[in-house]
C-alpha positions as CSV (number, residue, x, y, z in Angstrom):
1,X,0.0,0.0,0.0
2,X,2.6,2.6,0.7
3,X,4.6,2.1,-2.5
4,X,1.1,3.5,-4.4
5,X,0.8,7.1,-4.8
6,X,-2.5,8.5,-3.0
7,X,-3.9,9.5,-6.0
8,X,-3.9,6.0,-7.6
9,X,-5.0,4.5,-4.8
10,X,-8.2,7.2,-4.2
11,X,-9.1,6.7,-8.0
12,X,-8.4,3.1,-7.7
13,X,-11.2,3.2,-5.0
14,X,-8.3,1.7,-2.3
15,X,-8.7,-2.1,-1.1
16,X,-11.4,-2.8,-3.3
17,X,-9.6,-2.2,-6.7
18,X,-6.8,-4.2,-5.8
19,X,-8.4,-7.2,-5.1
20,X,-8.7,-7.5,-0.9
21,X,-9.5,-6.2,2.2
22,X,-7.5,-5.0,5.1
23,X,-9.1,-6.9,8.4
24,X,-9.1,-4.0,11.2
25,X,-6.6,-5.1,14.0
26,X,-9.7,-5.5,16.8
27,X,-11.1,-8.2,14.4
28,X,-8.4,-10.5,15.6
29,X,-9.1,-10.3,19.3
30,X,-12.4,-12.6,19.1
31,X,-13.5,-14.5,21.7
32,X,-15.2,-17.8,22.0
33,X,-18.9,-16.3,21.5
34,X,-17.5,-14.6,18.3
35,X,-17.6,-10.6,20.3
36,X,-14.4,-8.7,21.2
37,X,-13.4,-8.5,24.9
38,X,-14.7,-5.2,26.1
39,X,-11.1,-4.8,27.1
40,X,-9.8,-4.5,24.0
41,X,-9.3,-1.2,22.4
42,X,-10.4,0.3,18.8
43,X,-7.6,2.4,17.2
44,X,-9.4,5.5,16.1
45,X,-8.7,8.0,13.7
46,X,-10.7,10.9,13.3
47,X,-11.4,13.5,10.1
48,X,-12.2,16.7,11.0
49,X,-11.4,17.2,14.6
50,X,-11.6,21.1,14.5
51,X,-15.6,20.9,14.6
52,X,-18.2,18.2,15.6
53,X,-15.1,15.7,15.4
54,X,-13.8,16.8,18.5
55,X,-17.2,15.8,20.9
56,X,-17.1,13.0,19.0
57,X,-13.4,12.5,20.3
58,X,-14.7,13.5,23.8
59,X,-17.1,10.6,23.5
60,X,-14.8,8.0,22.9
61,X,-11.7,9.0,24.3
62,X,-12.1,7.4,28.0
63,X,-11.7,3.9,26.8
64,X,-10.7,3.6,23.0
65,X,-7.1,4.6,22.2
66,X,-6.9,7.9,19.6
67,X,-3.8,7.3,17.3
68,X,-4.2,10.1,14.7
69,X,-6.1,13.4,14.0
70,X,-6.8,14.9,10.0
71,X,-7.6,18.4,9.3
72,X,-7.3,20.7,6.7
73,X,-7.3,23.6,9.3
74,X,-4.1,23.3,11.7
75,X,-4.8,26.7,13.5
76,X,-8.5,25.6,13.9
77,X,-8.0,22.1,15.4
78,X,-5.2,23.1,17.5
79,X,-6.6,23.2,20.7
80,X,-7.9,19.5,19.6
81,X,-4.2,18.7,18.7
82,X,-3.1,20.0,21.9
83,X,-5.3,17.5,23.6
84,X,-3.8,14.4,22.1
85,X,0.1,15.1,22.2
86,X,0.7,11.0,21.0
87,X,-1.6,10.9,18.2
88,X,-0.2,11.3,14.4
89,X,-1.0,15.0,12.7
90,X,-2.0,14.6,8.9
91,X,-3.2,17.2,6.4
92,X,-5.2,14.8,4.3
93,X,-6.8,12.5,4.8
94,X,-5.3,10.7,1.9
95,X,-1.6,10.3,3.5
96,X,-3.2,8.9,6.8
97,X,-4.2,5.7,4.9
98,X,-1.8,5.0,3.5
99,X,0.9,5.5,5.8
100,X,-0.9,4.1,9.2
101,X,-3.5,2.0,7.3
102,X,-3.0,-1.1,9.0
103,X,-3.1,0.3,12.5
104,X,-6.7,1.7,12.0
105,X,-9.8,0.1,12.9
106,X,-12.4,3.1,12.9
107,X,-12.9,6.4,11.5
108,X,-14.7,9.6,12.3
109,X,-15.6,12.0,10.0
110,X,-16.3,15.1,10.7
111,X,-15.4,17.3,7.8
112,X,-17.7,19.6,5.7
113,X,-20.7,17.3,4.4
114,X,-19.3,17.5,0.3
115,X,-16.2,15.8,1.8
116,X,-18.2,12.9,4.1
117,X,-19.0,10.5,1.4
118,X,-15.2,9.9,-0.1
119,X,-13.6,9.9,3.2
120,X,-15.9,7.0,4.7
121,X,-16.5,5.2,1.1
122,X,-12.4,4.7,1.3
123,X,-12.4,3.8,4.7
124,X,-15.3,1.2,4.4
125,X,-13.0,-0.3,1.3
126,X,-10.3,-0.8,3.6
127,X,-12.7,-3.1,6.2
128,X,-12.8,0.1,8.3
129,X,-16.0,1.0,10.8
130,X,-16.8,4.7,10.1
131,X,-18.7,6.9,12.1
132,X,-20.0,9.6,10.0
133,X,-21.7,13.5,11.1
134,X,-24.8,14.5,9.6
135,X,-25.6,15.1,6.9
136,X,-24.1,11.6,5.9
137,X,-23.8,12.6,2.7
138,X,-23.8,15.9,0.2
139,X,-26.0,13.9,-2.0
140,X,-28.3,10.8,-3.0
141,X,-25.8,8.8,-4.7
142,X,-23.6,9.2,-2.3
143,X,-25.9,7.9,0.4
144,X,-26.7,5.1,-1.7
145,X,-23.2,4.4,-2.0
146,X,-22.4,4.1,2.2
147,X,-25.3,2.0,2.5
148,X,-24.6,-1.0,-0.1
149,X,-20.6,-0.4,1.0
150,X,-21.8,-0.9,4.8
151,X,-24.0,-3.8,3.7
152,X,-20.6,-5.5,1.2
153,X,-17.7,-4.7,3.4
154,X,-19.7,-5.8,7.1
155,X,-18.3,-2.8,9.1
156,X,-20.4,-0.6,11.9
157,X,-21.4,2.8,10.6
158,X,-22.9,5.5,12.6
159,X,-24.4,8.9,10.9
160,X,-24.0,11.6,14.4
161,X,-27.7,12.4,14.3
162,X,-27.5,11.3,18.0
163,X,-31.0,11.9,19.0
164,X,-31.7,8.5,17.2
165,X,-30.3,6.9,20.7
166,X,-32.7,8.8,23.1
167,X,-35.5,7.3,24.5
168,X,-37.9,10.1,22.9
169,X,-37.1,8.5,19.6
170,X,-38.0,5.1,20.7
171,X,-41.0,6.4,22.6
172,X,-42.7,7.9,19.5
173,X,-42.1,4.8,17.5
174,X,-44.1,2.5,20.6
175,X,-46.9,5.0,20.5
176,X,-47.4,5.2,16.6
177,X,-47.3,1.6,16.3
178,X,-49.4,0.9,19.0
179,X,-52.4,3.3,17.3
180,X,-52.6,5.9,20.0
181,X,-53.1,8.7,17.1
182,X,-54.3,6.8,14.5
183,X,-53.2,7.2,11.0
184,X,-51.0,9.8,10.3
185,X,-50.8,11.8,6.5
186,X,-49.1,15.0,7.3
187,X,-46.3,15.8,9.3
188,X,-44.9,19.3,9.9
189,X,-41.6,20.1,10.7
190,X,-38.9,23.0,11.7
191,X,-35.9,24.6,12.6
192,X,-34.7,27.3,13.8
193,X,-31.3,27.9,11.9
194,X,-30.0,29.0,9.7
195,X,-27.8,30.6,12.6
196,X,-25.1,31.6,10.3
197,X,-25.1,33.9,6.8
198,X,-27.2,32.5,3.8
199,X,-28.6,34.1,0.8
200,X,-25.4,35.9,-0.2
201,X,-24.1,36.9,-3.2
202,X,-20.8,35.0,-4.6
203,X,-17.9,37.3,-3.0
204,X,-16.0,39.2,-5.6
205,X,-13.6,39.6,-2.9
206,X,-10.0,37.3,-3.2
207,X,-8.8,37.0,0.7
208,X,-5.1,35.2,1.0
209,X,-5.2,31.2,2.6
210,X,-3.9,31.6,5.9
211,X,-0.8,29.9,6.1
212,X,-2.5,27.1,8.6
213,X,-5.1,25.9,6.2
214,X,-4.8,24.1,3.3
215,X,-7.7,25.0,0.6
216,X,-7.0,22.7,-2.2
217,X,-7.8,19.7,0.2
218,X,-10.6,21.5,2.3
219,X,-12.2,22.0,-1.6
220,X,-11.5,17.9,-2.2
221,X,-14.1,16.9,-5.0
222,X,-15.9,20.4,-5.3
223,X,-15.1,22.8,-8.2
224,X,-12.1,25.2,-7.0
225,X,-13.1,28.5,-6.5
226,X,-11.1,31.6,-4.7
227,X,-10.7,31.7,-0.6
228,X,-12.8,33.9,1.3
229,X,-13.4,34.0,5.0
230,X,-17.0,33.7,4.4
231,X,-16.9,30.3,3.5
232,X,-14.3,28.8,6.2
233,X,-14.5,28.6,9.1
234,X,-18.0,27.4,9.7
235,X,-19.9,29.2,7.6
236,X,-19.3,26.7,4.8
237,X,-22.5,25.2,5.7
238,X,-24.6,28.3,3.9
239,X,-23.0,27.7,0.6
240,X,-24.0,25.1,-1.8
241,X,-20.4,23.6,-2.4
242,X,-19.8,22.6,0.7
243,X,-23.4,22.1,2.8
244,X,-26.5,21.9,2.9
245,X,-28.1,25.0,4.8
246,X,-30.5,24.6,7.6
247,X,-32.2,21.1,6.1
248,X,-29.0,19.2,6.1
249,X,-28.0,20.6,9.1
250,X,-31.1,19.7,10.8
251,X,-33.5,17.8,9.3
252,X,-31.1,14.7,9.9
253,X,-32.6,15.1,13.5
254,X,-35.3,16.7,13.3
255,X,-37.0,14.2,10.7
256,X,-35.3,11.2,11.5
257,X,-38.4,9.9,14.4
258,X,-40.5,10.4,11.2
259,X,-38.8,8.5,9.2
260,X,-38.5,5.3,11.5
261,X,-42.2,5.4,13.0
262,X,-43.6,6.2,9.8
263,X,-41.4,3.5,8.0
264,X,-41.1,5.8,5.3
265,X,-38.8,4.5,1.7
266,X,-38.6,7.1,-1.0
267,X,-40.7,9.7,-1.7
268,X,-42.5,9.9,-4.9
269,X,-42.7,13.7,-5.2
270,X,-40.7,17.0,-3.4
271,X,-41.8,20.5,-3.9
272,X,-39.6,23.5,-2.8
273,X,-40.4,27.1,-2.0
274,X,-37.9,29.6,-1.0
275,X,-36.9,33.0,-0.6
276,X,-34.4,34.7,-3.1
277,X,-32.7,31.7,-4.4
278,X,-28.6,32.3,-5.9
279,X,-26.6,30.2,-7.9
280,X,-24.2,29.3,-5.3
281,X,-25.3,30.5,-1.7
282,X,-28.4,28.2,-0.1
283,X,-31.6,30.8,0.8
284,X,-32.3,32.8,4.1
285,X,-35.8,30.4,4.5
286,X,-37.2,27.7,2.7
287,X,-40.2,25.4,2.6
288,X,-40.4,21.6,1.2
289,X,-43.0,19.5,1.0
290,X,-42.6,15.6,0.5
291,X,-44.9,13.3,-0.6
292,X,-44.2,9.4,0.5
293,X,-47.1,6.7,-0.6
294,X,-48.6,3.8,1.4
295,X,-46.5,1.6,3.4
296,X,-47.5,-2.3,4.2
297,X,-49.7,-1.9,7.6
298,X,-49.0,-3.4,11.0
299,X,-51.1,-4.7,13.5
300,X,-52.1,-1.8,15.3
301,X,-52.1,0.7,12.3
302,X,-52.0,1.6,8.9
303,X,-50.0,3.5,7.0
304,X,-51.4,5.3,4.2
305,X,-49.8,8.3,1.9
306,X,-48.3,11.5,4.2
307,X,-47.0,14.5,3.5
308,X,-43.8,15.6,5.2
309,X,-43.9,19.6,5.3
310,X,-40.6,21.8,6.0
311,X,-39.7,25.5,7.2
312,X,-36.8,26.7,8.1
313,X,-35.3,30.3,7.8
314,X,-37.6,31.4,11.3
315,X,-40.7,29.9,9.6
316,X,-42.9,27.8,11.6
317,X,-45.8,25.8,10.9
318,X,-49.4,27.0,11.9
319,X,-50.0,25.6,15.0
320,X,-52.8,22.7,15.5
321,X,-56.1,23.4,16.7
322,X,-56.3,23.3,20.9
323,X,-52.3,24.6,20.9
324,X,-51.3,25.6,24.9
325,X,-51.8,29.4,24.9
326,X,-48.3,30.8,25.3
327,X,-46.2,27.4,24.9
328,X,-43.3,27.7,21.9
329,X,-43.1,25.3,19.6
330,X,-39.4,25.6,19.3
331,X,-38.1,22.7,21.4
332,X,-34.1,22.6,21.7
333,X,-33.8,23.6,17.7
334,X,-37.7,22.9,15.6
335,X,-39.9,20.5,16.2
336,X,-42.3,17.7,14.4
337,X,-45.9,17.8,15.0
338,X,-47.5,14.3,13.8
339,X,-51.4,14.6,12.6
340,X,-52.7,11.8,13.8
341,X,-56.9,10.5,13.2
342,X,-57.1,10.2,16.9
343,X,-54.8,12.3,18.5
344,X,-51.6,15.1,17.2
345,X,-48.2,13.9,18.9
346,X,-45.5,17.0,19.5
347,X,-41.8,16.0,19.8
348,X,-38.7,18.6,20.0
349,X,-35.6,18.6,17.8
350,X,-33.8,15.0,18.3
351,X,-37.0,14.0,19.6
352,X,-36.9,15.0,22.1
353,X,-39.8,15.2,25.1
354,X,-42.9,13.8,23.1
355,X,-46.3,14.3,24.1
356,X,-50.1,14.5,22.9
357,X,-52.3,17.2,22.3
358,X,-55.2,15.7,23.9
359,X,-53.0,15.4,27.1
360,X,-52.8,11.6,27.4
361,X,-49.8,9.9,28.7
362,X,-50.2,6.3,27.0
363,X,-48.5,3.0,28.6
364,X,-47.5,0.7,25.5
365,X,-45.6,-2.1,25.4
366,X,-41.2,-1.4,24.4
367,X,-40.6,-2.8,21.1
368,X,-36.7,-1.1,21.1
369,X,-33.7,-1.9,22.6
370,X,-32.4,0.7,25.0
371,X,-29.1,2.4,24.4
372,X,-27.2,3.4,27.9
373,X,-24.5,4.3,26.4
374,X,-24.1,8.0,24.2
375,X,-24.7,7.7,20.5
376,X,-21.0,7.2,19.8
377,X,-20.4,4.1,22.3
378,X,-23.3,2.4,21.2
379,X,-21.0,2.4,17.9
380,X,-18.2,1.1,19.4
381,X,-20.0,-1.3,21.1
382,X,-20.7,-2.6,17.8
383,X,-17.2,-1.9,16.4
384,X,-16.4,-4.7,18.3
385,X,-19.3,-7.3,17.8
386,X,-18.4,-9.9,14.9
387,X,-20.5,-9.2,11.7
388,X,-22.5,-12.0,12.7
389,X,-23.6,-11.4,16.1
390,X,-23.7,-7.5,15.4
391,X,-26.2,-5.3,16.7
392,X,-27.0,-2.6,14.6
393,X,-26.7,1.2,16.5
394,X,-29.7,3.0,16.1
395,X,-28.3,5.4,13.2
396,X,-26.4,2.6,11.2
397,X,-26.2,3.1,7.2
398,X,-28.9,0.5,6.7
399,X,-31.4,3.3,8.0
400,X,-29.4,6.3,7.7
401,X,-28.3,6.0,4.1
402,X,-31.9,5.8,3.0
403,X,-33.5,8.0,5.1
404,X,-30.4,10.8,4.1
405,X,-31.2,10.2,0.5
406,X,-34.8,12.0,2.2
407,X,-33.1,14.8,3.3
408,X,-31.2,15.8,0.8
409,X,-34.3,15.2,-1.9
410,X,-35.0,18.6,0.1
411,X,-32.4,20.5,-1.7
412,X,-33.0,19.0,-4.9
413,X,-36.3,20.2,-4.4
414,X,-35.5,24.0,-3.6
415,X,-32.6,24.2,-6.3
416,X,-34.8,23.0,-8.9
417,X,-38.1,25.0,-7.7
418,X,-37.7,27.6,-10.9
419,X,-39.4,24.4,-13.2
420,X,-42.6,25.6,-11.2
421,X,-44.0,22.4,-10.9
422,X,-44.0,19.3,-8.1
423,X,-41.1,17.1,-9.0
424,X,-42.2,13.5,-9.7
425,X,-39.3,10.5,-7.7
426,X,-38.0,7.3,-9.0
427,X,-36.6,6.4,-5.7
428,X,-34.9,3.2,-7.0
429,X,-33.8,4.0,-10.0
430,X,-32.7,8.1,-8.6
431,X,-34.0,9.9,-11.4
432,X,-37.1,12.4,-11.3
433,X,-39.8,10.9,-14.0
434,X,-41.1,14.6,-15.3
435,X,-38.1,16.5,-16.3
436,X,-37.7,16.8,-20.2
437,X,-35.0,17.3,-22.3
438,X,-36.0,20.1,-23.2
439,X,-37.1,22.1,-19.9
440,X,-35.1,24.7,-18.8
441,X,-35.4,27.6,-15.7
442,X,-33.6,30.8,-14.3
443,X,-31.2,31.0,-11.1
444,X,-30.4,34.6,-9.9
445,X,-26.3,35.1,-10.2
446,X,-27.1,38.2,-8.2
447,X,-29.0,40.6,-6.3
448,X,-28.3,43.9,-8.0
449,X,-31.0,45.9,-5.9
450,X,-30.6,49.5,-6.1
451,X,-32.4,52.8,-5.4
452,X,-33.7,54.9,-8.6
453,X,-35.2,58.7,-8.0
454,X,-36.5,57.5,-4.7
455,X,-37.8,53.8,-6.4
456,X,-36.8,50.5,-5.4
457,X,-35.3,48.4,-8.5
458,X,-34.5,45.2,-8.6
459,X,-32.2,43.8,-11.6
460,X,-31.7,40.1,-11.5
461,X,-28.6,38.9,-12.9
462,X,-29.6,35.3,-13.8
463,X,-28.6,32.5,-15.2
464,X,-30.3,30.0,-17.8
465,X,-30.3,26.5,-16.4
466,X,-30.6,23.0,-18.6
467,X,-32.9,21.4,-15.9
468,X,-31.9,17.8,-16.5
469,X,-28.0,17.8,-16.7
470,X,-28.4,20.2,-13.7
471,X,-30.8,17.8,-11.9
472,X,-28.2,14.7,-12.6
473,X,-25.5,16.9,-10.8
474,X,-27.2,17.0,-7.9
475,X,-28.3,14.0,-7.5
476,X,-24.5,12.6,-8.8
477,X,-21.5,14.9,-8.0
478,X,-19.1,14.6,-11.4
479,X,-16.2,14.8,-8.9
480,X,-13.0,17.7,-10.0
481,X,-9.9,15.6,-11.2
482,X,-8.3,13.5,-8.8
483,X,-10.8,12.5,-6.8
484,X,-12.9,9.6,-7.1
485,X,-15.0,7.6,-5.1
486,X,-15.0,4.0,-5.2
487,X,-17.5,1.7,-7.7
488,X,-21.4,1.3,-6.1
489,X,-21.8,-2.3,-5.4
């Protein structure tokens, strides 16, 4: 491995293209029931410490041994360095790999989300466990590609939407399933981010890299455009590139108790609204609507078609009929409100704190396992569980991969909002049914508003988009030179 450059080996897609797999060190410590001791010890690596990475670190670093930290920012992840004096310092991400490869058995990645889905794909080649940080992925392909490489290569995966390990999450599934609201076809849902700039104009502005940060790899497999402080640190999130705005950031928890206790698959249409939509910077608020058809039933209730509604951007849904005089619906971030035939069910961001309009507290049977442990333990837990005897964590890719591909339909649905019309899904197949060759739309380049003889006038610099090579970019990243991710299974 380390006589291959980094670049053949990335475009090579790692282990996979040459033919084996690298077994991760902790695999060899089985014991007689086919589990790892609990004494043993994942070597973890971690992508990204500068931001989430680091409490993910804090999660872990009490009983699993940290051997190297990644980061394109040296000035902003060096308090993080600071705290691990023994572990290995690498630029990219790349270099690790191949130089400590067969000392890893896990990864964390916690890097801007258009970098997520070639830093864990790799690692997943190489027979590595990855924990991943929401979003899981910048786009649907890519989240379709984590899940079958989870499902090929046997490793735990983790997406950090860690609400899915609270009991709240698990407490709205018993009550759905049980029928305490009936059947449910519309959902509402919101944050209350974005909490950092978005509907910006492109900056004209050329600011110089600091010398700690390395902008080529921060970019990775995104088109290379100039620095500017607006877009690093942080802030990346805002700008279409990099993030996903306020969905990605928090839809991943904020829809994810839908998802699970509605057993939703792939939608079969998304509709966006927005305000002033750009080329290149995500909007200041925006709306989606999903549509998901029937689902098989179960016992206790049915599942017929429900709409999933959205707002972000300091919109909020109108509240239900018999709402608490005075009580904000804004629970630790957004919340979901679940309309129900026989009763509405109110949860908070991650989840959290469910209850019922009508005031009932229901007793139902637990249908879950409970999780003790934080989000990122219950992964290691599993880390070190053979394939065989493995029990999933609550976020692994088998759930997360599909349920991302729902949140980042979102985007596809505000980008593409100029075609005026609902967008029709072919979940399996990742193509929308009703775009023609030949339909086309606007994006605004600019906002070029200015003040005439005391009259407001607005001059929109736009841009004439080919709807369906535009909508196959989104949906499929055609990745800059040099960077490749591996083959989908």
């Amino acid at each position: 491995m380390n006589s291959m450059s980094r670049r053949s080996f990335l475009q090579k897609g790692g282990a996979a293209a040459i033919g084996f797999t690298i077994i991760p060190n902790i695999a060899m410590g089985k014991s007689v029931s086919g589990k790892i001791a609990p004494s043993d010890k994942l070597n973890i690596v971690c992508v990204g410490p500068g931001g989430m990475g680091h409490s993910n670190l804090n999660a872990v670093k009490a009983t699993e041994n940290i051997i190297a930290l990644c980061d394109v920012d040296w000035n902003y992840a060096k308090g993080v360095f600071a705290e691990y004096p023994n572990a290995k310092k690498y630029w990219d991400w790349r270099k690790m790999y191949d130089e400590i490869g067969k000392d890893i058995d896990a990864v964390i990645v916690a890097t801007a989300d258009h970098t997520h889905a070639i830093i864990a794909a790799t690692a997943m080649t190489l027979g590595k466990h990855v924990y991943v940080q929401k979003p899981l992925t910048h786009t649907v392909y890519e989240s379709r590609l984590l899940t079958r490489l989870a499902a090929k290569y046997k490793v735990a995966t983790q997406m950090g939407n860690q609400g899915a390990s609270n009991p709240g999450v698990r407490q709205i599934c018993d009550w759905i399933w049980n029928g305490e609201i009936g059947e449910v076809r519309r959902v509402d849902t919101f944050t209350d981010r974005p909490i950092w700039p978005q509907g910006l104009n492109t900056p004209k502005q050329i600011d110089k890299v600091p010398k700690t940060l390395n902008w080529d790899l921060f970019t990775g497999p995104a088109e290379l455009v100039p620095f500017n402080h607006i877009y690093h640190p942080w802030n990346w999130r805002g700008w279409w590139r990099y993030g996903t705005g306020a969905l990605g950031d928090m839809a991943c928890h904020i829809m994810h108790p839908i998802f699970k206790a509605l057993q939703l698959g792939y939608p079969i249409k998304v509709q966006g609204s927005s305000s002033l939509l750009l080329t290149d910077c995500a909007p200041t608020a925006q709306t989606v609507r999903y549509t998901f058809p029937s689902r098989p039933n179960l016992a206790k209730i049915a599942f017929p078609e429900v709409q999933v509604n959205w707002y972000d951007g300091g919109i909020k849904p109108v509240m239900p009929d018999g709402w608490p005089s005075g009580k904000n619906m804004n629970d630790a971030g957004g919340a979901a409100i679940f309309y129900g035939t026989k009763d509405t069910l109110i949860c908070g961001c991650y989840g959290a704190r469910p209850w019922l309009l009508s005031g009932r507290k229901p007793e139902v049977p637990k249908t879950q396992r409970e999780i003790t442990v934080s989000h990122e333990m219950d992964w290691v837990r599993a880390c070190k569980e053979s394939p065989a005897s493995r029990v999933k964590p609550a976020s692994d890719f088998s759930e997360a991969g599909p349920f991302n591909e729902m949140v980042v339909m979102g985007v596809l649905g505000i980008r593409l909002q100029g075609l005026n019309k609902e967008l029709e899904w072919d979940g399996e197949n990742m193509q929308f049914t009703n775009i023609s060759d030949s339909d086309k739309f606007k994006i605004t380049k600019a906002d070029n508003f200015k003040i005439v003889n005391g009259h407001p006038t607005f001059n929109k610099d736009e841009e004439d988009i080919h709807a369906k090579s535009f909508a196959a970019e989104l949906i499929k990243h055609n990745y800059r030179d040099g960077w490749k991710l591996p083959e989908m299974p």
